[in-house]
N, C-alpha and C positions, 0 to 999 in steps of 0.2 A: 367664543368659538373654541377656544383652545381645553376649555373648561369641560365642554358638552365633548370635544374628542377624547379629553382622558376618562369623560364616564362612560363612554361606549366602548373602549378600551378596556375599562374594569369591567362592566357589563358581559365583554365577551372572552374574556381569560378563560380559556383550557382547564378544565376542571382536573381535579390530580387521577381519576380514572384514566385520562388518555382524550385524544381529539375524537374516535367515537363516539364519545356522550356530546362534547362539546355542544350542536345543535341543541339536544335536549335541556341542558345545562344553561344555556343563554334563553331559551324560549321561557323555561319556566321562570329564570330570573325576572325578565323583562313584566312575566304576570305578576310576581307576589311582590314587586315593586309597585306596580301600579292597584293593588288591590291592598299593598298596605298605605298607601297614601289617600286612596278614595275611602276605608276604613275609619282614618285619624278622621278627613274633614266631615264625614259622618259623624264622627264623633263630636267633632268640636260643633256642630248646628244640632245634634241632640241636648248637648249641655248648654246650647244657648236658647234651645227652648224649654228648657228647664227639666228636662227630662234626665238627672243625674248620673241614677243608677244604670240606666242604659248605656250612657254616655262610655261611661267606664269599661261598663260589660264591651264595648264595643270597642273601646281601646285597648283593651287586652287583648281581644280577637287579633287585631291586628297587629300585637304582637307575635301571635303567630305565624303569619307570613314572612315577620322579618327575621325568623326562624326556620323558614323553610329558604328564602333567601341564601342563607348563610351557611346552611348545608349542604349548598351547590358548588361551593367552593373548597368544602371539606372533603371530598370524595366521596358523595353518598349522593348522586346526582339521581340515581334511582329511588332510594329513601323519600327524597324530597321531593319527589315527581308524586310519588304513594302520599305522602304528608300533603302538598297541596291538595290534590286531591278529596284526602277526609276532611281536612278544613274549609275548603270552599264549597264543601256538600254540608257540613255538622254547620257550621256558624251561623251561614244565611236562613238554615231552617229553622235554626231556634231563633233567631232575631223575625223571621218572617211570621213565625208564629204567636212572639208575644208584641211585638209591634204594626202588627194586619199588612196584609196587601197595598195600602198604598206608599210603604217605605222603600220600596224596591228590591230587595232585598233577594227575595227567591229568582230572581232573576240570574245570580252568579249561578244557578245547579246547568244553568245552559250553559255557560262558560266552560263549568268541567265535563261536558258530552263533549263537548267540541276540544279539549286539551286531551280528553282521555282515546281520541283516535290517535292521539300525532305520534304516542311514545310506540316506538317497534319492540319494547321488552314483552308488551303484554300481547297476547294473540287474541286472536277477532272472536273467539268464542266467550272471552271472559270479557270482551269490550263489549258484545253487544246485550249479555246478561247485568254490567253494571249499567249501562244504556237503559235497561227497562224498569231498574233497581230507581237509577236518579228520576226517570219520567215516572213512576210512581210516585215516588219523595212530591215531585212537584203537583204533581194531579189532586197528591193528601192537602199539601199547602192551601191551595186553591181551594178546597172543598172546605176547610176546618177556617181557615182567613174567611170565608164568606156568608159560613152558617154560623159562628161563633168570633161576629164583626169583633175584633179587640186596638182598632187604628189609634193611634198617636194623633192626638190634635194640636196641630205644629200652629205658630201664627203665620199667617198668610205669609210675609217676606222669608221665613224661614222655609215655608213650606216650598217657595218657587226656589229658591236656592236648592235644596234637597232634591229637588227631582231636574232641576237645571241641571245639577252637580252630576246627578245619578245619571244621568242622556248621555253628559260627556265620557261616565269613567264607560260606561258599556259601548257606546261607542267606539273608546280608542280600544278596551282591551279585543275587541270585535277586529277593530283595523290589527292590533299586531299578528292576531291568533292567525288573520288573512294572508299575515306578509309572510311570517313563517312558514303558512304550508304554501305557500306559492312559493316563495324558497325552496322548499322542499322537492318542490313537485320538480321546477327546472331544473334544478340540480340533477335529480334523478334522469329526466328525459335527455339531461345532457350526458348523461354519465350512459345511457342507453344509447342516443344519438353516436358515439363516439368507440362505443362497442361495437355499435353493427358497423363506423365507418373501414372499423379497424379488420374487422373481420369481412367485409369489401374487400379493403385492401391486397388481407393474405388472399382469398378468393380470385385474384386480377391478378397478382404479382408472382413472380418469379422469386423467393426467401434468398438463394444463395447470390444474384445478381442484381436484385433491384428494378429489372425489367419486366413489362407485361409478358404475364404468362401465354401458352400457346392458345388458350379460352382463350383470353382477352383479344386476342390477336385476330382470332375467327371471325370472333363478333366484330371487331373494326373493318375485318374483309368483308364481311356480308354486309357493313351499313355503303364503302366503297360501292361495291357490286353496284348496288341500290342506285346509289347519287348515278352510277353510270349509265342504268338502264334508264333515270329518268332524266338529265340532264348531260349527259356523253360528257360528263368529267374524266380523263384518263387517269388510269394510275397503274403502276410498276411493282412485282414484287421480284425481288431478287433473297435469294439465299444465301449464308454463309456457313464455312465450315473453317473452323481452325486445322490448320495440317499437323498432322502429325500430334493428336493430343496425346494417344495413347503414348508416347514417347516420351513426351514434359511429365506425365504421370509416374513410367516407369522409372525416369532416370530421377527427377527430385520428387516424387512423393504427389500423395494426393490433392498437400493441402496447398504445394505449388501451382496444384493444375489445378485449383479453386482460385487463388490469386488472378490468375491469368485470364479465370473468365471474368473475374471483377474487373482488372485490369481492362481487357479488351471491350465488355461490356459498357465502361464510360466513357470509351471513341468512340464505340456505336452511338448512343445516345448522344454527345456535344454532335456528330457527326448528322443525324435524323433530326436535330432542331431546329424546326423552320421545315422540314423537309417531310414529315411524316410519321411515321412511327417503326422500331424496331423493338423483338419480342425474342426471349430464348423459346429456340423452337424444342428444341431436346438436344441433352447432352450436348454437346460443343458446336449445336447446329443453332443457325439464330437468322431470322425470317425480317425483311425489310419491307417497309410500301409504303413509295414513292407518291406522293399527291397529287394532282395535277401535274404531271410530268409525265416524259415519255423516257423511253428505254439509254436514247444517247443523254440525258442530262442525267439521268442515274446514274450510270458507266461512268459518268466523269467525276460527279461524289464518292464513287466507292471506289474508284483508281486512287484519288486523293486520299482516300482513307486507308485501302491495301497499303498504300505507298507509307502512310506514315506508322505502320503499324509494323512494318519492315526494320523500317530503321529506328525504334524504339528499343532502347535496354531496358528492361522489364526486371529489376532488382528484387529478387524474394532471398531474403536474407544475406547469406555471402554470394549470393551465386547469379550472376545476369544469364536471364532466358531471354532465345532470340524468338520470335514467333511471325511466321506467315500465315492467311488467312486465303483460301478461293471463295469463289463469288458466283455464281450462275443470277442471268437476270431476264427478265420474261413480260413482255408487255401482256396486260390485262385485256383478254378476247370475250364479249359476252357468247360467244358460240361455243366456247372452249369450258367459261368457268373458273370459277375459284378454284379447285381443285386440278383441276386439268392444268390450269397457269402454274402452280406451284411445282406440279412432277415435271413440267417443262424445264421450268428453273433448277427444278434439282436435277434432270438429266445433263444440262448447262455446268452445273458445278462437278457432275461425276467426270463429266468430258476433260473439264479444267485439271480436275484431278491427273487423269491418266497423261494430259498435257505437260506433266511436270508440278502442278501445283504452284500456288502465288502468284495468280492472276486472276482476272474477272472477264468474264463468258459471257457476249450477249448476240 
């Protein structure tokens, strides 16, 4: 076990280009490994059917792979991508043509159609010109293998060995060529999946605060609405306003009065957990609703919350900000409306305001 993890480990070393090749760099490994091993034991059932000269020509072939191999690790992950490529299209043809059709052989030109999609160096205009380029190669094979029969006449146990052998190597290299681009693909769809969630995210969110933005907010009002109109679920929305922003602004700076909506913004939210959701409505204004609740059980969360936001020292840098917040709160009327509730609430907090300010109105 420990054996098979340091060779998958060597197998998948960082090519010295960088971890963009990396994928590429490993897929082709994983081929010219497995096409110089099914090479050798070709070779070695040629030279035990007495077929010498082939034998050789055929271990030299597969010399070549362990040459393209070795060039993945030397920083030429493209080179070697291009070298696979002409050798597993050059070798199998000239073996399929002096050893006929039944050695298996033209079979690897499908293997490089299917490796010649997966590199992103080449673009799909010269992918699919070599595409017609190899299905010629192979079409000639077939026609020149069948009119001018030239087969190896293998003994029978060699013969089921050889194409036993040959089932297995196109098989497995069939399975990796699969796992790669499935690799490939998920990756991608994840890499996609996680782009659009992220770009949700800013879409919904408030950047300076963290909280759902005024959209987001709607839209949670309108699906409220809804649940009301079909199952009379209540729900509350109450408004707030920080007093006197424009003051924390003037006296320490803007990036004080960004503090303070961070700051205040994570009482709102411990504050709405369990309870519903709060959303920056704009600028220093920030919009609450209440779930299943009525007007007095709101009023008593948000006194608790005025209350603690009172007496909080608010540290931004040398200097403690004292900060009060008002409240307007306004039970949800289906005659009234989403809209009509909200100006309600905010007439609620304008009133609070001229009240003196740092209190909650309902």
């Amino acid at each position: 076990m420990k054996l098979w993890r340091k060779f998958l480990d060597f197998m998948n070393m960082t090519p010295r280009e960088g971890a963009e090749l990396k994928d590429l760099a490993v897929f082709i490994r994983f081929l010219s490994v497995s096409c110089l091993f099914y090479f050798i034991l070709t070779s070695v059932a040629l030279f035990a059917a007495t077929y010498y000269v082939f034998a050789i020509v055929e271990f030299l072939c597969a010399g070549l792979f362990l040459v393209v191999f070795i060039y993945t690790y030397r920083g030429k992950t493209n080179f070697a991508m291009d070298f696979f490529g002409s050798v597993i299209v050059a070798v199998p043809t000239v073996l399929a043509l002096t050893t006929g059709w039944k050695t298996n052989f033209q079979w690897c030109l499908l293997v490089e159609i299917l490796v010649l999609y997966f590199s992103l160096e080449i673009n799909m205009e010269i992918k699919v010109k070599l595409f017609w380029v190899i299905s010629l190669d192979f079409i000639l094979i077939a026609f020149f293998t069948h009119v001018f029969p030239n087969s190896l006449d293998f003994p029978r146990g060699w013969a089921i060995y050889f194409h036993i052998f040959s089932a297995v190597f196109y098989a497995g290299v069939f399975h990796i060529i699969a796992f790669f681009y499935s690799n490939k693909f998920n990756a991608a769809e994840q890499n996609l999946r996680d782009v659009n969630n992220k770009l949700r995210q800013m879409a919904s969110t408030d950047t300076l605060t963290s909280l759902p933005n005024r959209r987001t907010m709607n839209e949670h009002l309108t699906m409220l609405a809804y649940n009301y109109e079909r199952s009379n679920q209540p729900f509350v929305i109450a408004i707030a306003d920080i007093d006197l922003f424009k003051k924390i602004n003037d006296t320490y700076g803007h990036d004080a009065g960004d503090y303070i909506l961070q700051s205040v913004s994570a009482i709102f939210r411990d504050t709405m957990e369990g309870n519903g959701m709060v959303a920056r409505w704009g600028g220093e204004e920030f919009l609450f609703a209440f779930e299943n609740a009525s007007g007095n059980q709101a009023k008593n969360v948000l006194e608790g919350m005025r209350n603690q936001i009172e007496k909080t020292n608010f540290q931004y840098k040398d200097e403690v900000i004292r900060v009060t917040i008002t409240l307007g709160i306004e039970d949800y009327s289906v005659v009234s409306g989403v809209e009509a509730t909200i100006s309600k609430a905010d007439s609620k907090l304008y009133r609070g305001k001229s009240e003196g300010r740092n209190r909650v109105v309902y």
